[in-house]
PDB file of N, H, CA, C and O in Angstrom:
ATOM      1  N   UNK A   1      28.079  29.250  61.821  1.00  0.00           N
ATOM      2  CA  UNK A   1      29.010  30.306  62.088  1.00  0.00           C
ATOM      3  C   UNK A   1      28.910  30.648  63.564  1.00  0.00           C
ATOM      4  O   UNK A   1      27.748  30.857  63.913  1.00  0.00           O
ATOM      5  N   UNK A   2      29.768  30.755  64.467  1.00  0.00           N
ATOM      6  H   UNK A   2      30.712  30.585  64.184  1.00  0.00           H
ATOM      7  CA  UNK A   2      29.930  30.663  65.437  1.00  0.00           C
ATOM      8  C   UNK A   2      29.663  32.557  66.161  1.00  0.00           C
ATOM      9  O   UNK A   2      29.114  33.469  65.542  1.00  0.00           O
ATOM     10  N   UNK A   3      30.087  32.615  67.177  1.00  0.00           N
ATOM     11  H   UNK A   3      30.534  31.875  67.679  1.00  0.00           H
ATOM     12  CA  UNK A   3      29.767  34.239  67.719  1.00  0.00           C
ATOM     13  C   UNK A   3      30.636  35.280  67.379  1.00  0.00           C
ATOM     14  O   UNK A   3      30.231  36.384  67.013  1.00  0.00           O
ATOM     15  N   UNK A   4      32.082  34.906  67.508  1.00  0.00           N
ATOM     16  H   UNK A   4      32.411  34.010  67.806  1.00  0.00           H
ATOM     17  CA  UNK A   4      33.091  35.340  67.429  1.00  0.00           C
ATOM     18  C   UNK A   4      33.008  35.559  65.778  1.00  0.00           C
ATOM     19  O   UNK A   4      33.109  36.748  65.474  1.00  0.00           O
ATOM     20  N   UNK A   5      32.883  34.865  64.921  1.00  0.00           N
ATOM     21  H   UNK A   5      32.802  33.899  65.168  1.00  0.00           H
ATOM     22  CA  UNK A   5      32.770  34.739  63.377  1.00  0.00           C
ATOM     23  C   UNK A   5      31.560  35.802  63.090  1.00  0.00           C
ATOM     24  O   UNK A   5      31.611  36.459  62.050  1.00  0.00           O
ATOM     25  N   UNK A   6      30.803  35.925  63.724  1.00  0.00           N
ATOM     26  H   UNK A   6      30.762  35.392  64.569  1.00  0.00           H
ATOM     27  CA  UNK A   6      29.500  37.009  63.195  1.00  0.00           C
ATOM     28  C   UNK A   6      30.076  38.281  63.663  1.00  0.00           C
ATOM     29  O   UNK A   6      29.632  39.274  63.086  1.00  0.00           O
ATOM     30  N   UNK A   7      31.032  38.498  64.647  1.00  0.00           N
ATOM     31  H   UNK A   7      31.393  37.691  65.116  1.00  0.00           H
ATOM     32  CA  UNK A   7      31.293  39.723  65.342  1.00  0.00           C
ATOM     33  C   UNK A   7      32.597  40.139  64.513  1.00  0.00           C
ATOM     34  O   UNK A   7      32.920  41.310  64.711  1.00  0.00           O
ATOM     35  N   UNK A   8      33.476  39.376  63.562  1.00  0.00           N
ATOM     36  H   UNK A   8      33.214  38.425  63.402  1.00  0.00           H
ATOM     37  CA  UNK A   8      34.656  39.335  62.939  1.00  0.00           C
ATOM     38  C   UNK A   8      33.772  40.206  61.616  1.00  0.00           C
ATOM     39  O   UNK A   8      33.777  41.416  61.391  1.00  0.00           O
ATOM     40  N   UNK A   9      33.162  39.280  60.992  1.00  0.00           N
ATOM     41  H   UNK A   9      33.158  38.296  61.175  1.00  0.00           H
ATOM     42  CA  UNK A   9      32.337  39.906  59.891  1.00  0.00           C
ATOM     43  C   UNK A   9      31.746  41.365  60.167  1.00  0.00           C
ATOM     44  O   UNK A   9      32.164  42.242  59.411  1.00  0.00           O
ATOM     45  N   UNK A  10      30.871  41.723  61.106  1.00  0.00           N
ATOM     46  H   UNK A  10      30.532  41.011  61.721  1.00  0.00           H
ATOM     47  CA  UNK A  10      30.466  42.575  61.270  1.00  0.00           C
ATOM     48  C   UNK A  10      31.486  43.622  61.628  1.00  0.00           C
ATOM     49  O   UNK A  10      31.455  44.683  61.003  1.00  0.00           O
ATOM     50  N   UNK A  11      32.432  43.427  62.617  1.00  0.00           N
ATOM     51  H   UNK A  11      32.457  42.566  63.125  1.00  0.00           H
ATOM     52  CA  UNK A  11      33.191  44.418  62.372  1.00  0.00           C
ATOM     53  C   UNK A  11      34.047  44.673  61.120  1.00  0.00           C
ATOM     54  O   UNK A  11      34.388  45.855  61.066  1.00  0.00           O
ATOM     55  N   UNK A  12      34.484  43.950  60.128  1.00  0.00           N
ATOM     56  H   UNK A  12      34.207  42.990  60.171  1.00  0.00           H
ATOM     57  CA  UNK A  12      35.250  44.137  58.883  1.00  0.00           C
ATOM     58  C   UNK A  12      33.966  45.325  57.838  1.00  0.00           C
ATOM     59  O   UNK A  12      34.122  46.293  57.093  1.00  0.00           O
ATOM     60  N   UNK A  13      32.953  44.664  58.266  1.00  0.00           N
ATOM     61  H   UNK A  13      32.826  43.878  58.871  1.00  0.00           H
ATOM     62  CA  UNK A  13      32.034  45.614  57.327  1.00  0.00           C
ATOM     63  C   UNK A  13      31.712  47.364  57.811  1.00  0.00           C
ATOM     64  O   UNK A  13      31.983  48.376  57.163  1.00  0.00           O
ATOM     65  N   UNK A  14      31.077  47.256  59.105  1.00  0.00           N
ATOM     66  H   UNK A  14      30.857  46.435  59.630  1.00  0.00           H
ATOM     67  CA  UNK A  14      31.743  48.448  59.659  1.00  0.00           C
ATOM     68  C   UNK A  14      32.833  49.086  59.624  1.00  0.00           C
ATOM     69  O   UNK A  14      32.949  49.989  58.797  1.00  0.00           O
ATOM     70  N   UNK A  15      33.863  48.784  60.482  1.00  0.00           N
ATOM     71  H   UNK A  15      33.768  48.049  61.155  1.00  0.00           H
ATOM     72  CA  UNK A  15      35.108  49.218  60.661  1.00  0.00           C
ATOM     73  C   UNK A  15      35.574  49.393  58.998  1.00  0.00           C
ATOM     74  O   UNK A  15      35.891  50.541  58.687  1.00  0.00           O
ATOM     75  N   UNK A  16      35.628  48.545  58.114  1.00  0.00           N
ATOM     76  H   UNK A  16      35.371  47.612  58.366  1.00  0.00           H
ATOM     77  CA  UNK A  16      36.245  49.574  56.368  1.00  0.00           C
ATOM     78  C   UNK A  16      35.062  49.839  55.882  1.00  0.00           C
ATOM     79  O   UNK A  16      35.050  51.048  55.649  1.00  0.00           O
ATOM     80  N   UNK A  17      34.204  49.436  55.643  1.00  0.00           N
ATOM     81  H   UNK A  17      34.213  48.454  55.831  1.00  0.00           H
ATOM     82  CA  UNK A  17      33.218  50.518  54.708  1.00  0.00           C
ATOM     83  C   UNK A  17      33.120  51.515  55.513  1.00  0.00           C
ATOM     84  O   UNK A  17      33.594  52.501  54.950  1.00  0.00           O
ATOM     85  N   UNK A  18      32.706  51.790  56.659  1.00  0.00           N
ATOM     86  H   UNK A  18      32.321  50.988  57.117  1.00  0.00           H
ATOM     87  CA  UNK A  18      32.243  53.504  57.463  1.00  0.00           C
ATOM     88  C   UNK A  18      33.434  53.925  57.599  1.00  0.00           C
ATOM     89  O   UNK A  18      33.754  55.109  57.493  1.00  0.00           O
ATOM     90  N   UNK A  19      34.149  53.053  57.830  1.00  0.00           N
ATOM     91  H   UNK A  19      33.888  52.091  57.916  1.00  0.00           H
ATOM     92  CA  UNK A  19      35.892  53.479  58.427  1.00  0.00           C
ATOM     93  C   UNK A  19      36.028  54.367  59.751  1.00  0.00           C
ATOM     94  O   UNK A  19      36.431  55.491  60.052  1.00  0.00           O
ATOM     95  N   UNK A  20      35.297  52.898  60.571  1.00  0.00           N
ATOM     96  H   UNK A  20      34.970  51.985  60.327  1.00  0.00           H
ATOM     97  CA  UNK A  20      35.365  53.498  61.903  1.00  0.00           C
ATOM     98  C   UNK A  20      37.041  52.533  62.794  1.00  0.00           C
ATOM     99  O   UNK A  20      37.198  52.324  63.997  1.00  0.00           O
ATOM    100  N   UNK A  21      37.856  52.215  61.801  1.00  0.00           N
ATOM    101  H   UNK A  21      37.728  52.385  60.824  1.00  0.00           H
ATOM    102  CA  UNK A  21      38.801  52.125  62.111  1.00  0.00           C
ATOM    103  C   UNK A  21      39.819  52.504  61.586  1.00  0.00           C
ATOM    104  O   UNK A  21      40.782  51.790  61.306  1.00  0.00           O
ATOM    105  N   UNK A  22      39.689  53.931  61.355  1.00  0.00           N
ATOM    106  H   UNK A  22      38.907  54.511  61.583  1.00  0.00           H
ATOM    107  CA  UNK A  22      40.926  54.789  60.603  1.00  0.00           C
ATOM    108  C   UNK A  22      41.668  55.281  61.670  1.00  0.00           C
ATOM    109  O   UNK A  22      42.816  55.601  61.362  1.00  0.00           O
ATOM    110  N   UNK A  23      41.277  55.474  63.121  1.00  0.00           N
ATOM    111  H   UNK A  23      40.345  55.214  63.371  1.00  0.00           H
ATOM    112  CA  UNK A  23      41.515  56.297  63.952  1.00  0.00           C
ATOM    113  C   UNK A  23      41.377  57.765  64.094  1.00  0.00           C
ATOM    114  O   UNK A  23      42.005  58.593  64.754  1.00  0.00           O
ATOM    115  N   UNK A  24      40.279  57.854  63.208  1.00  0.00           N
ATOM    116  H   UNK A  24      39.769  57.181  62.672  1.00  0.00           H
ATOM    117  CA  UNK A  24      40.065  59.650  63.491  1.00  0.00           C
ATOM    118  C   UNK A  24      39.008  59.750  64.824  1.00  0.00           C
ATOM    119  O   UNK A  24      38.681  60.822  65.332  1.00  0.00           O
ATOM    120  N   UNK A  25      38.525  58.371  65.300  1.00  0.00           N
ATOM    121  H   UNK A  25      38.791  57.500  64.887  1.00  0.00           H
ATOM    122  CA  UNK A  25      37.474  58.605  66.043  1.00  0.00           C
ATOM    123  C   UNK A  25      37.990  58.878  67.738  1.00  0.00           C
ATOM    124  O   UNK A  25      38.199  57.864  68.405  1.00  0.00           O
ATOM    125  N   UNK A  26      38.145  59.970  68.267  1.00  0.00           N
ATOM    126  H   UNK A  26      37.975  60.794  67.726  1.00  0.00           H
ATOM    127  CA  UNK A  26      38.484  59.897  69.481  1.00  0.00           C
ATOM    128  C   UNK A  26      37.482  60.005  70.769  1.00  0.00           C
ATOM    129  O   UNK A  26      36.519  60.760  70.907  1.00  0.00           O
ATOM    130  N   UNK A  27      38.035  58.952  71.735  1.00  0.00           N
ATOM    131  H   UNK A  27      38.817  58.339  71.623  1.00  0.00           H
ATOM    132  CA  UNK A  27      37.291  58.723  72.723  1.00  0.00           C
ATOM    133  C   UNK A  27      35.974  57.594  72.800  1.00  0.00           C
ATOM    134  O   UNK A  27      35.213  57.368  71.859  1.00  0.00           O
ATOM    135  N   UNK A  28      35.924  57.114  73.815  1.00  0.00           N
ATOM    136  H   UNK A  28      36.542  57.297  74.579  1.00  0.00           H
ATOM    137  CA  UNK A  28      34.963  56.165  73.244  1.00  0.00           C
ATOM    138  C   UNK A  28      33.436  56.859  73.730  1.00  0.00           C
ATOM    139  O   UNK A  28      32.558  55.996  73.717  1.00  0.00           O
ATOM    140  N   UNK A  29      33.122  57.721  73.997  1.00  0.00           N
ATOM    141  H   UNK A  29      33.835  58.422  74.008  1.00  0.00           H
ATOM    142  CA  UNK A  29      31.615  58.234  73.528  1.00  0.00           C
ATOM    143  C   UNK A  29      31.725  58.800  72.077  1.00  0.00           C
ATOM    144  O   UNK A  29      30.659  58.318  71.693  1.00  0.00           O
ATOM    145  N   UNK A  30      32.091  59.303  71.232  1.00  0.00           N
ATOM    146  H   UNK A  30      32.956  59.694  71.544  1.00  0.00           H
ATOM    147  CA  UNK A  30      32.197  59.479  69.933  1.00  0.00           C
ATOM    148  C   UNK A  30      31.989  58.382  69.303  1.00  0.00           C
ATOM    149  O   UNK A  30      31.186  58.238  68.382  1.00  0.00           O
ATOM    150  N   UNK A  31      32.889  57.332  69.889  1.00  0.00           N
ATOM    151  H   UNK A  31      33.542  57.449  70.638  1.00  0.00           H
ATOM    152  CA  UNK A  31      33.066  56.195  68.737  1.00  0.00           C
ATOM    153  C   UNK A  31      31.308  55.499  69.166  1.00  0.00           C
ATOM    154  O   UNK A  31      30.581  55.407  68.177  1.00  0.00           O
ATOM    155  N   UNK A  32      30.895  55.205  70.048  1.00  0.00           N
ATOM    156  H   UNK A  32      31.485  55.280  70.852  1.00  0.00           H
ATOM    157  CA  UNK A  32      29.910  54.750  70.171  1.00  0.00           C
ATOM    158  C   UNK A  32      29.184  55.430  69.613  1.00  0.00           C
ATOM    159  O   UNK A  32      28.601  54.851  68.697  1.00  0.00           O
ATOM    160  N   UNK A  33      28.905  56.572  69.765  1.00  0.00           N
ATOM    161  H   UNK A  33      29.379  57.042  70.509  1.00  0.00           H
ATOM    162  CA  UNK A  33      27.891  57.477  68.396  1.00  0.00           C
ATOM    163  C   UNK A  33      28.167  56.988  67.332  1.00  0.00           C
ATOM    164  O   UNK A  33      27.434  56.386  66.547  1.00  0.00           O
ATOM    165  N   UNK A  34      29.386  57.262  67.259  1.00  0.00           N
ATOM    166  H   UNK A  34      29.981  57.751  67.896  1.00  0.00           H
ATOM    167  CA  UNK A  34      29.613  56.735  65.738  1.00  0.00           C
ATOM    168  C   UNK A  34      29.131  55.928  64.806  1.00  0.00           C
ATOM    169  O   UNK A  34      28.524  56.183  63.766  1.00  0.00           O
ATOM    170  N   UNK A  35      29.562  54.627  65.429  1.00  0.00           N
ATOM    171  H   UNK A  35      30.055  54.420  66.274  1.00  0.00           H
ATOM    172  CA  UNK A  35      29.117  53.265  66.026  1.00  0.00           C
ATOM    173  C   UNK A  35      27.231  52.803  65.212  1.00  0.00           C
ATOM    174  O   UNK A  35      26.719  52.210  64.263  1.00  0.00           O
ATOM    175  N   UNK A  36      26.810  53.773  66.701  1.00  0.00           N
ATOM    176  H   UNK A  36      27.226  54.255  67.472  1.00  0.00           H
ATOM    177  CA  UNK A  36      25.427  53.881  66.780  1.00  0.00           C
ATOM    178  C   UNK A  36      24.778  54.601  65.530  1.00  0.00           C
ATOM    179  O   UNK A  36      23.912  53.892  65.018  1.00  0.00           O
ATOM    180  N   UNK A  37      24.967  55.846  64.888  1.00  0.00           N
ATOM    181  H   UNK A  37      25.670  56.422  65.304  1.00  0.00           H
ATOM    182  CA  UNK A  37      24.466  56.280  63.829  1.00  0.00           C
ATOM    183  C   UNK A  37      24.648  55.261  62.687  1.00  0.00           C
ATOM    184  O   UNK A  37      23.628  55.003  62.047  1.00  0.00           O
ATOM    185  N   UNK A  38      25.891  54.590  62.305  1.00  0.00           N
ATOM    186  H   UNK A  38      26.719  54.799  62.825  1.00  0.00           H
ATOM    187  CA  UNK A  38      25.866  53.774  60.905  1.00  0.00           C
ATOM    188  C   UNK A  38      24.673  52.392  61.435  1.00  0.00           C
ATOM    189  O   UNK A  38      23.887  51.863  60.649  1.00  0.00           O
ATOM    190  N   UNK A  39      24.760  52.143  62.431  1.00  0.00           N
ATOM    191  H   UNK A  39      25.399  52.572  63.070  1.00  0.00           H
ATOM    192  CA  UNK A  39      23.356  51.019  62.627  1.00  0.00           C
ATOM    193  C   UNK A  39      22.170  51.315  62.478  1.00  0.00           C
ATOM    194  O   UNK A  39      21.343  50.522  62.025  1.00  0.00           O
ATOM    195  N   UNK A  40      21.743  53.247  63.063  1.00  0.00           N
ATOM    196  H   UNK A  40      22.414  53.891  63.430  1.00  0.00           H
ATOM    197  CA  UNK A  40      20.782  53.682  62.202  1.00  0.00           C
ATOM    198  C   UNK A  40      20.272  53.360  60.315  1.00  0.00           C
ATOM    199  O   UNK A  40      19.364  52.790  59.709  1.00  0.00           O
ATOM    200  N   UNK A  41      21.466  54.110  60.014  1.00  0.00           N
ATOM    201  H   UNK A  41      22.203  54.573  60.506  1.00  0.00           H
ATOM    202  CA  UNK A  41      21.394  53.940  58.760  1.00  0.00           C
ATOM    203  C   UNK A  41      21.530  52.662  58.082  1.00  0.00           C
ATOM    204  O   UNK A  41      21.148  52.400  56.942  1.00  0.00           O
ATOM    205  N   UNK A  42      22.053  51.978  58.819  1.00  0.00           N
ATOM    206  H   UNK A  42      22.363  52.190  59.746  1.00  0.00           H
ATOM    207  CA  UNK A  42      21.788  50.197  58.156  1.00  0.00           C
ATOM    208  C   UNK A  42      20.789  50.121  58.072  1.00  0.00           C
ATOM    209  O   UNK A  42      20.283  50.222  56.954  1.00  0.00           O
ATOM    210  N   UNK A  43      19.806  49.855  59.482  1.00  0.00           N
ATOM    211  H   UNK A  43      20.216  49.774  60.390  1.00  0.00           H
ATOM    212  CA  UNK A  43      18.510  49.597  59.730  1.00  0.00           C
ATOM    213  C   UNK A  43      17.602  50.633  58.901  1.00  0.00           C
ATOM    214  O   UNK A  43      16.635  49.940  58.583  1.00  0.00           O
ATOM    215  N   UNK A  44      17.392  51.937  58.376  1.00  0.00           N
ATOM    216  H   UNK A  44      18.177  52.499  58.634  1.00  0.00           H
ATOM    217  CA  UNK A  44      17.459  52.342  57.425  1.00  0.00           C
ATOM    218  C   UNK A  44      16.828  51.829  56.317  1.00  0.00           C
ATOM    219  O   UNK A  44      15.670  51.626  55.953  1.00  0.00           O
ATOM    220  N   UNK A  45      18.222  51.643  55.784  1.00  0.00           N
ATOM    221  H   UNK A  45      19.163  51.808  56.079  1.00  0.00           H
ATOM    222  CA  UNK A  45      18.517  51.319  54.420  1.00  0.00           C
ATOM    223  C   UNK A  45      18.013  49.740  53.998  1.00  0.00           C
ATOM    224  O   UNK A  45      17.566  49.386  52.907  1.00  0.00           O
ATOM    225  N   UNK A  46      18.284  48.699  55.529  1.00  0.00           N
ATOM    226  H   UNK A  46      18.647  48.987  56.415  1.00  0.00           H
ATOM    227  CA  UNK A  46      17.474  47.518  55.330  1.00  0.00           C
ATOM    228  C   UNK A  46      16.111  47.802  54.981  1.00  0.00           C
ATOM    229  O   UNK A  46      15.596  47.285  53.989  1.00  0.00           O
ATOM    230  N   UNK A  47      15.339  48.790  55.927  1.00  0.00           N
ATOM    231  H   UNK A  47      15.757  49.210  56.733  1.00  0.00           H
ATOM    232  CA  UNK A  47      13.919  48.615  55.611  1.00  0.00           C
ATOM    233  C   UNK A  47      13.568  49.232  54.397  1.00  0.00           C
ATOM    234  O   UNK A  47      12.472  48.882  53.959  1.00  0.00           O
ATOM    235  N   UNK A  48      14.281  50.164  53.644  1.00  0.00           N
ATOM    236  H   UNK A  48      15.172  50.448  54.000  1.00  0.00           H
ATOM    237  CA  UNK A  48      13.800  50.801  52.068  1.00  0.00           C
ATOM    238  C   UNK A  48      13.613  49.611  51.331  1.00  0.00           C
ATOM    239  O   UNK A  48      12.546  49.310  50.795  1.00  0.00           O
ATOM    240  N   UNK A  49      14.891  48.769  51.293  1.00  0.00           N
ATOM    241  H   UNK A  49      15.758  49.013  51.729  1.00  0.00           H
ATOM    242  CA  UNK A  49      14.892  47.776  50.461  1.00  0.00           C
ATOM    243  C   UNK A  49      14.171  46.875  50.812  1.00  0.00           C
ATOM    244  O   UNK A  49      13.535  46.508  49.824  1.00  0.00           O
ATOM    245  N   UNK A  50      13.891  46.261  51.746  1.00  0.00           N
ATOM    246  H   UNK A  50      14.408  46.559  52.548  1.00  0.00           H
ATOM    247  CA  UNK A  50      12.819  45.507  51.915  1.00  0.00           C
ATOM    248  C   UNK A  50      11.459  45.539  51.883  1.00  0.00           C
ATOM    249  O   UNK A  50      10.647  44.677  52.221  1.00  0.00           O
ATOM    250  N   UNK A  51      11.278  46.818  51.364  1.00  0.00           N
ATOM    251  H   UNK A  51      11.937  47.518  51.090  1.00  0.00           H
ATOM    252  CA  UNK A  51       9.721  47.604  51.024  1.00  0.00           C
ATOM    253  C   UNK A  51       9.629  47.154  49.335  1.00  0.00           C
ATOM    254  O   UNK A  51       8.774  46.516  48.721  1.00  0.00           O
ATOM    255  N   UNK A  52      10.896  47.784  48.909  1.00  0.00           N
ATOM    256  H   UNK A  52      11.591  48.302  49.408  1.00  0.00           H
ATOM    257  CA  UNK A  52      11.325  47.865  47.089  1.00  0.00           C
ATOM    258  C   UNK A  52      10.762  46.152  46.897  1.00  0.00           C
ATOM    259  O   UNK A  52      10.570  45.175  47.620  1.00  0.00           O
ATOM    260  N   UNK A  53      10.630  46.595  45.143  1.00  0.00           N
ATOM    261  H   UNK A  53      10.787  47.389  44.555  1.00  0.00           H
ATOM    262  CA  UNK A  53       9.923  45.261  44.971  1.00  0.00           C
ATOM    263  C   UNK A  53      10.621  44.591  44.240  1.00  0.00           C
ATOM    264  O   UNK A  53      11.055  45.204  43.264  1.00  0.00           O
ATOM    265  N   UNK A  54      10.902  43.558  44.331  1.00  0.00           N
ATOM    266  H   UNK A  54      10.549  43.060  45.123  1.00  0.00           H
ATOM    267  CA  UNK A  54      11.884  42.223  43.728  1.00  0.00           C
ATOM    268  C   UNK A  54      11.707  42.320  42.266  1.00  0.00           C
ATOM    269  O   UNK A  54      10.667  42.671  41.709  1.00  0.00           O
ATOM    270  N   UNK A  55      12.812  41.979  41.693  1.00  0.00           N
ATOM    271  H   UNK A  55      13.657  41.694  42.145  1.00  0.00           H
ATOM    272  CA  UNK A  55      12.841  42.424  40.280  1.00  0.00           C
ATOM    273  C   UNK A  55      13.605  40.524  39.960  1.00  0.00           C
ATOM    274  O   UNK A  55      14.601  39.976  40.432  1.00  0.00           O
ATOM    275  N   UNK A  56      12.242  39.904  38.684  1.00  0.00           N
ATOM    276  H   UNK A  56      11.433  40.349  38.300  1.00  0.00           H
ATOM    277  CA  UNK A  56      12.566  38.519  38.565  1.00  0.00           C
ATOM    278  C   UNK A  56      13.126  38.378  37.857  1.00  0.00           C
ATOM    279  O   UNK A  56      13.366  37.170  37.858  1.00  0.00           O
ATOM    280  N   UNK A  57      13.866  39.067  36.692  1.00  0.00           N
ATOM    281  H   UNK A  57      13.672  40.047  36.692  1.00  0.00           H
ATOM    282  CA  UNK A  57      14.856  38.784  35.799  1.00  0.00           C
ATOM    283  C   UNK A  57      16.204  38.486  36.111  1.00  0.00           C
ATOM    284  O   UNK A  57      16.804  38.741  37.155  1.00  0.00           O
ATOM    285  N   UNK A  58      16.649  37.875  35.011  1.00  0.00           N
ATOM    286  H   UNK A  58      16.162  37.668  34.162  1.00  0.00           H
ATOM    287  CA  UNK A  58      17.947  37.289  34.805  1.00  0.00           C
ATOM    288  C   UNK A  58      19.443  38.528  35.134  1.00  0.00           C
ATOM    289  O   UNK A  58      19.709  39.644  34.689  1.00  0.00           O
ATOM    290  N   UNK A  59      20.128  37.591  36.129  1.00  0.00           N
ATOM    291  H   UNK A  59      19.912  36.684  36.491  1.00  0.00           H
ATOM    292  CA  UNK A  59      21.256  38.788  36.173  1.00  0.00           C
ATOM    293  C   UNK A  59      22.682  38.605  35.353  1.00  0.00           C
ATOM    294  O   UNK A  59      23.814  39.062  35.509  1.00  0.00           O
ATOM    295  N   UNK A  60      22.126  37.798  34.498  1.00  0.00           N
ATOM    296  H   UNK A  60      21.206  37.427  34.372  1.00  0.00           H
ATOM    297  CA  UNK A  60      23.381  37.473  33.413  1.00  0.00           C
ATOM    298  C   UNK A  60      23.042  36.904  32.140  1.00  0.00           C
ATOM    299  O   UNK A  60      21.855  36.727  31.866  1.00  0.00           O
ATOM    300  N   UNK A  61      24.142  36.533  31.161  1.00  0.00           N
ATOM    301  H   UNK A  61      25.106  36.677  31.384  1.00  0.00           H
ATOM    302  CA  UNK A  61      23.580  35.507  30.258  1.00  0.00           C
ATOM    303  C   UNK A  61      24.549  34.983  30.164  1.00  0.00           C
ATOM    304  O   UNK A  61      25.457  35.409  29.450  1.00  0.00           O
ATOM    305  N   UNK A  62      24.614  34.014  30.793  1.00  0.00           N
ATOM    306  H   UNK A  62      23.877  33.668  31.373  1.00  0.00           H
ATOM    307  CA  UNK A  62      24.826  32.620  31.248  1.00  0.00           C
ATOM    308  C   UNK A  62      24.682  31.486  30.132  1.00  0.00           C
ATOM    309  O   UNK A  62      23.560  31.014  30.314  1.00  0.00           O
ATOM    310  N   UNK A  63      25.214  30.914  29.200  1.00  0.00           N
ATOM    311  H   UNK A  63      26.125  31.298  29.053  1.00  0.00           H
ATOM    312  CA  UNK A  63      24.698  30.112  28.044  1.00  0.00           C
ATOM    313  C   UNK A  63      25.024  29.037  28.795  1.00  0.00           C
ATOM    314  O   UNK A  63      25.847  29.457  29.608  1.00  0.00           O
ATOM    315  N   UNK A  64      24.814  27.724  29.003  1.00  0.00           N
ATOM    316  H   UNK A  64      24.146  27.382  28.343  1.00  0.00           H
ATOM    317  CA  UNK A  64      24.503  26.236  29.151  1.00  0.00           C
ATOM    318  C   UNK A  64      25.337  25.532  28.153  1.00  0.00           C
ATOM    319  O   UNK A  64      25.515  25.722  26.950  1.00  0.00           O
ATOM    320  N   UNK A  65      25.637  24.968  28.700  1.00  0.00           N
ATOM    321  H   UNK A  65      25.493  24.813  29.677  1.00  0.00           H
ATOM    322  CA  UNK A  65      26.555  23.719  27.860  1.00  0.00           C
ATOM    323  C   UNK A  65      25.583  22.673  27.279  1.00  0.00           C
ATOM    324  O   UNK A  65      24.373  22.725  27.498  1.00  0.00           O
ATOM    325  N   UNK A  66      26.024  21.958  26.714  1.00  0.00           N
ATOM    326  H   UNK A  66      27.007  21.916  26.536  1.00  0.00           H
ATOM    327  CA  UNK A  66      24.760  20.639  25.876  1.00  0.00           C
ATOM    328  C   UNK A  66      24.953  20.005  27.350  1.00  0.00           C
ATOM    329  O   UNK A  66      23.990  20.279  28.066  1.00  0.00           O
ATOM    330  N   UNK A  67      25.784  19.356  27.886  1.00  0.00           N
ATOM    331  H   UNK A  67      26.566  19.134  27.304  1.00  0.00           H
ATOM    332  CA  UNK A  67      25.757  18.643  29.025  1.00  0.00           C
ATOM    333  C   UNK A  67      25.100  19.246  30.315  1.00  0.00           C
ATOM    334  O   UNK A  67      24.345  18.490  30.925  1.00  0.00           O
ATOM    335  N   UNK A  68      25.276  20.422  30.774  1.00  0.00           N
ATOM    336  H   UNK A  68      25.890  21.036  30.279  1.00  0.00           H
ATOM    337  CA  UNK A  68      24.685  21.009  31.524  1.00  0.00           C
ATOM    338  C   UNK A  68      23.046  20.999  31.349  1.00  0.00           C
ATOM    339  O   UNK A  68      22.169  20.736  32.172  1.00  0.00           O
ATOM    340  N   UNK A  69      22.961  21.431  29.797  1.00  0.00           N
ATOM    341  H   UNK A  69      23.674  21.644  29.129  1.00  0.00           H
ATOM    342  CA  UNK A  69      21.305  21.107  29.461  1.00  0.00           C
ATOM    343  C   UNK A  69      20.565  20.191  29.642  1.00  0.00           C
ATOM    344  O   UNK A  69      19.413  20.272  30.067  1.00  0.00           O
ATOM    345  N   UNK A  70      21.381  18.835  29.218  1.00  0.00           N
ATOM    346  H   UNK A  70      22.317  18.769  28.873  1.00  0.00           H
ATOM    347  CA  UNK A  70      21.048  18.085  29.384  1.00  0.00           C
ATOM    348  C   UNK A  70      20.761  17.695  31.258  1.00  0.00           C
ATOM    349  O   UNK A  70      19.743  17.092  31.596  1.00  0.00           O
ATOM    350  N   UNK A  71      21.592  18.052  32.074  1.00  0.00           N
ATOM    351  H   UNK A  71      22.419  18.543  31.799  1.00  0.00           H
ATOM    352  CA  UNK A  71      21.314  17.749  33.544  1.00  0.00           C
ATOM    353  C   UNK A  71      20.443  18.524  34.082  1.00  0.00           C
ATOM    354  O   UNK A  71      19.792  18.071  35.024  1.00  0.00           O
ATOM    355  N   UNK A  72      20.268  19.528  33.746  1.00  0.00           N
ATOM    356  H   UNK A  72      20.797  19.895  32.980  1.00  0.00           H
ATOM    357  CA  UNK A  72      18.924  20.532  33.922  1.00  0.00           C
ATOM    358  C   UNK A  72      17.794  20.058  33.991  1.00  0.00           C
ATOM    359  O   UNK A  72      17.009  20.111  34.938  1.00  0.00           O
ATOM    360  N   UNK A  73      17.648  19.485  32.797  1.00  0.00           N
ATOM    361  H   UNK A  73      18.285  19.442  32.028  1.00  0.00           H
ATOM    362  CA  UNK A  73      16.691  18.707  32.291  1.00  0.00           C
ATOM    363  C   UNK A  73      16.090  17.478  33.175  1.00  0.00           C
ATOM    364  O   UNK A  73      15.069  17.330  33.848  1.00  0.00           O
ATOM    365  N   UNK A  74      17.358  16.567  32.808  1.00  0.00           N
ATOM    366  H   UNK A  74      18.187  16.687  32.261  1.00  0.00           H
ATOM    367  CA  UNK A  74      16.882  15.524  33.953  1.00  0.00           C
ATOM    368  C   UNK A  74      16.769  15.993  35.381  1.00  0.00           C
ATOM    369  O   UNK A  74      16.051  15.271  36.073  1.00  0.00           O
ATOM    370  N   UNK A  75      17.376  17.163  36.063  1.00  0.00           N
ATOM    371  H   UNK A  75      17.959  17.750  35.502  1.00  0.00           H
ATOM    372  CA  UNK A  75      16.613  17.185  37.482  1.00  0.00           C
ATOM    373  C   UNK A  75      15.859  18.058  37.548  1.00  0.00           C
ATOM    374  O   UNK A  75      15.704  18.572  38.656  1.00  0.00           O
ATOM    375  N   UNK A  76      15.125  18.550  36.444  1.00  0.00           N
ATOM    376  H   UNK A  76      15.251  18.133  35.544  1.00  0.00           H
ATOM    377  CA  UNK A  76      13.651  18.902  36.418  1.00  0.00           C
ATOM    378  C   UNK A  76      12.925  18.000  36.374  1.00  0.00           C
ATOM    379  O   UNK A  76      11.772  18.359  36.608  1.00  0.00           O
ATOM    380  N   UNK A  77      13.028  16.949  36.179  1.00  0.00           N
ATOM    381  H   UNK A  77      13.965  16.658  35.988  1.00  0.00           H
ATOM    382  CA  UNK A  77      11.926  15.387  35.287  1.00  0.00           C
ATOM    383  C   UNK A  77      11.399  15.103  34.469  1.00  0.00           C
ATOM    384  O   UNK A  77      10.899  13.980  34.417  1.00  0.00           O
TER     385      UNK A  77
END
């Protein structure tokens, strides 16, 4: 993924989830606060969860086909 592609993403996630592109934000020292506080709270919210402890169960039930089972199988060995 290229620079332009990480900066596209990142702004789509910012800009509509915080909705720092509704235009209520005026001026650009605001918006840079703005800006700047939701990266707080990313960084944040990254480190809670990355403290929290991994949970190993199944996130579906998923049933297997006979054929699928069967390929499972063989690329286990």
């Amino acid at each position: 993924m290229g620079h332009g592609a990480v900066e596209r993403v990142i702004w789509a996630t910012e800009g509509l989830f915080w909705g720092a592109d509704d235009g209520n934000i005026r001026g650009g020292c605001r918006f840079f606060a703005f800006v700047g506080v939701v990266m707080v709270v990313h960084t944040g919210l990254a480190t809670v969860l990355a403290s929290l402890p991994r949970w190993d169960g199944a996130l579906g039930q998923m049933n297997l086909s006979p054929i699928a089972k069967k390929l499972q199988a063989l690329l286990r060995g």
